[in-house]
Short mmCIF file of the C-alpha atoms (twelve columns), coordinates in Angstrom:
data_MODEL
# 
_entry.id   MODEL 
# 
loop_
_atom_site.group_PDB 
_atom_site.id 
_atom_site.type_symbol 
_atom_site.label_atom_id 
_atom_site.label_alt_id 
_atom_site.label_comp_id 
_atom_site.label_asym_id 
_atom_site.label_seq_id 
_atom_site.Cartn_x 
_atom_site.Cartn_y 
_atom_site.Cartn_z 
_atom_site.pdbx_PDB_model_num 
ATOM 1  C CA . UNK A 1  0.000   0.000  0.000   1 
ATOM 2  C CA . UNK A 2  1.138   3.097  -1.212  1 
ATOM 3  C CA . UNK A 3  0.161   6.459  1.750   1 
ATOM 4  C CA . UNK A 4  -0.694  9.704  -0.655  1 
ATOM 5  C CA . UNK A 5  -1.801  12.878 0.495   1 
ATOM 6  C CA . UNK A 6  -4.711  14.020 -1.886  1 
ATOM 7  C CA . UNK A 7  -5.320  17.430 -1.898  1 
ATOM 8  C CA . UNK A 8  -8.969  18.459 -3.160  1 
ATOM 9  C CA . UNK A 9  -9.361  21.546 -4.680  1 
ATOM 10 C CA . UNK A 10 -13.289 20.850 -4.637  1 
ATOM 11 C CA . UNK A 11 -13.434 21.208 -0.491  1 
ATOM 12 C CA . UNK A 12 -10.120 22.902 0.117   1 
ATOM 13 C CA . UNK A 13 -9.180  19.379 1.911   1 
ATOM 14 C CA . UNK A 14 -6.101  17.847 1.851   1 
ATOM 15 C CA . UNK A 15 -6.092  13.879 3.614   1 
ATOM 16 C CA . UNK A 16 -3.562  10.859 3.504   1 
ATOM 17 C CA . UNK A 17 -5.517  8.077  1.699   1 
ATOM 18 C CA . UNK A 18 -3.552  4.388  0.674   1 
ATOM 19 C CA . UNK A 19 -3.779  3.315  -2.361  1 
ATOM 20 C CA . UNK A 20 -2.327  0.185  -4.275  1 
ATOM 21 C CA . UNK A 21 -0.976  2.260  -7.321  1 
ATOM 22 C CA . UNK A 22 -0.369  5.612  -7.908  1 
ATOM 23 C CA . UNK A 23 -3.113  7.448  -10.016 1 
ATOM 24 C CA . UNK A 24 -1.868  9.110  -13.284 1 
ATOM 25 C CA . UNK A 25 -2.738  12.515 -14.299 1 
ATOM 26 C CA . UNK A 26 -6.101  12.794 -16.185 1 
ATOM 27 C CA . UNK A 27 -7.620  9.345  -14.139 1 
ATOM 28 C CA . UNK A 28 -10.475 9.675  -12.079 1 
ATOM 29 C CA . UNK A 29 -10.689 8.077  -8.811  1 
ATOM 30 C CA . UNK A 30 -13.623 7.835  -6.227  1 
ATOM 31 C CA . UNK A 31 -13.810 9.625  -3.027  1 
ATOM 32 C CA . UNK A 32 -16.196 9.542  -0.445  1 
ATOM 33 C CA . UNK A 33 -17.633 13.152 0.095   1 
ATOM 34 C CA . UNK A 34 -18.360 14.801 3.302   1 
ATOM 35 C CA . UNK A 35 -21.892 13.832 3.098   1 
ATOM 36 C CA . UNK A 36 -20.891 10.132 3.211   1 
ATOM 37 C CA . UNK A 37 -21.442 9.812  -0.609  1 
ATOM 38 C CA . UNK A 38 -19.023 8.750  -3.453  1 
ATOM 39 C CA . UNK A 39 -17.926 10.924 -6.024  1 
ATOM 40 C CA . UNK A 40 -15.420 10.987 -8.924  1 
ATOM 41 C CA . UNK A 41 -12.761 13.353 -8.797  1 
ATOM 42 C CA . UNK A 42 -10.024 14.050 -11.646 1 
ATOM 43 C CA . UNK A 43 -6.659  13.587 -10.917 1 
ATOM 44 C CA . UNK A 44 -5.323  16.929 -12.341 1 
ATOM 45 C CA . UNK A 45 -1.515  16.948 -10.973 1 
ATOM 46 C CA . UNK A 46 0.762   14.819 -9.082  1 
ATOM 47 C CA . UNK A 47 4.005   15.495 -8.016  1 
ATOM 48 C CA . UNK A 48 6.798   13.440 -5.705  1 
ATOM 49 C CA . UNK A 49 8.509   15.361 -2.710  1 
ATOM 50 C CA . UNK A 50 11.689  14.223 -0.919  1 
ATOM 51 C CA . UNK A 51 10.470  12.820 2.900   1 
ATOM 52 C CA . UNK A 52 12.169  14.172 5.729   1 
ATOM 53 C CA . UNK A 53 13.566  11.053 6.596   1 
ATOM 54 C CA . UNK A 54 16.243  8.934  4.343   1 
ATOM 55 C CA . UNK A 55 15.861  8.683  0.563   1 
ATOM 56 C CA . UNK A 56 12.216  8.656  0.208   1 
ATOM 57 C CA . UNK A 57 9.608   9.849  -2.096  1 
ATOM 58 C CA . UNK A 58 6.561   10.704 -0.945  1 
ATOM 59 C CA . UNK A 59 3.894   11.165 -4.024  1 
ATOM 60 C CA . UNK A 60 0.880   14.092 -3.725  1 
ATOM 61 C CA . UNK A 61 -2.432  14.083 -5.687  1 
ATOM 62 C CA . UNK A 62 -4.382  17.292 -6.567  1 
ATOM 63 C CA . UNK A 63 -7.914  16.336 -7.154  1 
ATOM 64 C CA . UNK A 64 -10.870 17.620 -8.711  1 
ATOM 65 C CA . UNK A 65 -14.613 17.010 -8.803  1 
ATOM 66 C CA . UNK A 66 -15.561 14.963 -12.295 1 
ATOM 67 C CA . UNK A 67 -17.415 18.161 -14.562 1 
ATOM 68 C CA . UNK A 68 -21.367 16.693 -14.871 1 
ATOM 69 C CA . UNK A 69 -21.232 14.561 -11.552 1 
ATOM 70 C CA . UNK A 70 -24.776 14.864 -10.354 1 
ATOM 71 C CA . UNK A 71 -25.318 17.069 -7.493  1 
ATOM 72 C CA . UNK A 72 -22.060 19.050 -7.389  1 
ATOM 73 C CA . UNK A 73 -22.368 22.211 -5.776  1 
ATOM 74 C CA . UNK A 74 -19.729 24.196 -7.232  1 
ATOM 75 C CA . UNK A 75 -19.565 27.840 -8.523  1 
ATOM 76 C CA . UNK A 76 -19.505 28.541 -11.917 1 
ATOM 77 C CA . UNK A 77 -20.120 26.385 -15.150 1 
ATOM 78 C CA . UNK A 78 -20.845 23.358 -13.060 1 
ATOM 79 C CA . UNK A 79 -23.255 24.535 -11.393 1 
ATOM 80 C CA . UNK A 80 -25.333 25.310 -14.378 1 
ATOM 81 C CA . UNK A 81 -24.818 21.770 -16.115 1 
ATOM 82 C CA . UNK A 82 -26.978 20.472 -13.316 1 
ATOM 83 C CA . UNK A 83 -29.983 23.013 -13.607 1 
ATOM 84 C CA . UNK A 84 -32.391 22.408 -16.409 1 
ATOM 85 C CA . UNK A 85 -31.860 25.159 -19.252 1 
ATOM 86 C CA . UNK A 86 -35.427 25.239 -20.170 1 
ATOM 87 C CA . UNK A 87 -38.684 25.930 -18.246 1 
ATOM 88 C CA . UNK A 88 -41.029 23.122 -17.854 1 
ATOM 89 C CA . UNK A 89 -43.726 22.163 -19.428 1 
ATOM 90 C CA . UNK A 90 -47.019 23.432 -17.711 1 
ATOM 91 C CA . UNK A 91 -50.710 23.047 -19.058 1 
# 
């Protein structure tokens, strides 16, 4: 198991999660929201920093929230993909 700190630019979180394999830039992953739900998040950079202790990498994820997921409450364009863009039909 692999520890990587993934820091989510969504929530403005950062958290140590273990993985088996590092994701690659441009994967999505699934993370388990605040609310308790799961989500898919874009991996959108990852970088390798030098531990403090011997001759060890330690690899970072930055995260993002999938554009279209259902119910994302986010500012901005993605907002809007979840509204309707028309008004409904009434008799």
């Amino acid at each position: 198991m692999i520890e990587i700190e993934v820091q989510n630019e969504t929530h403005q979180t950062q958290e140590r999660l273990k993985f088996v394999t590092v994701p690659r830039i441009g994967e999505g992953i699934r993370l388990r929201e605040p609310d308790g739900f799961w989500t898919s998040y874009d991996v959108i950079d990852l970088w390798y920093q030098k531990a403090e202790y011997g001759d060890i990498w330690v690899p970072y994820l930055h995260v993002r929230i999938t554009e279209g997921e259902v119910g994302a409450k986010l500012p901005g364009p993605l907002t809007q993909l979840a509204q309707p863009e028309h008004e409904p039909f009434t008799a």
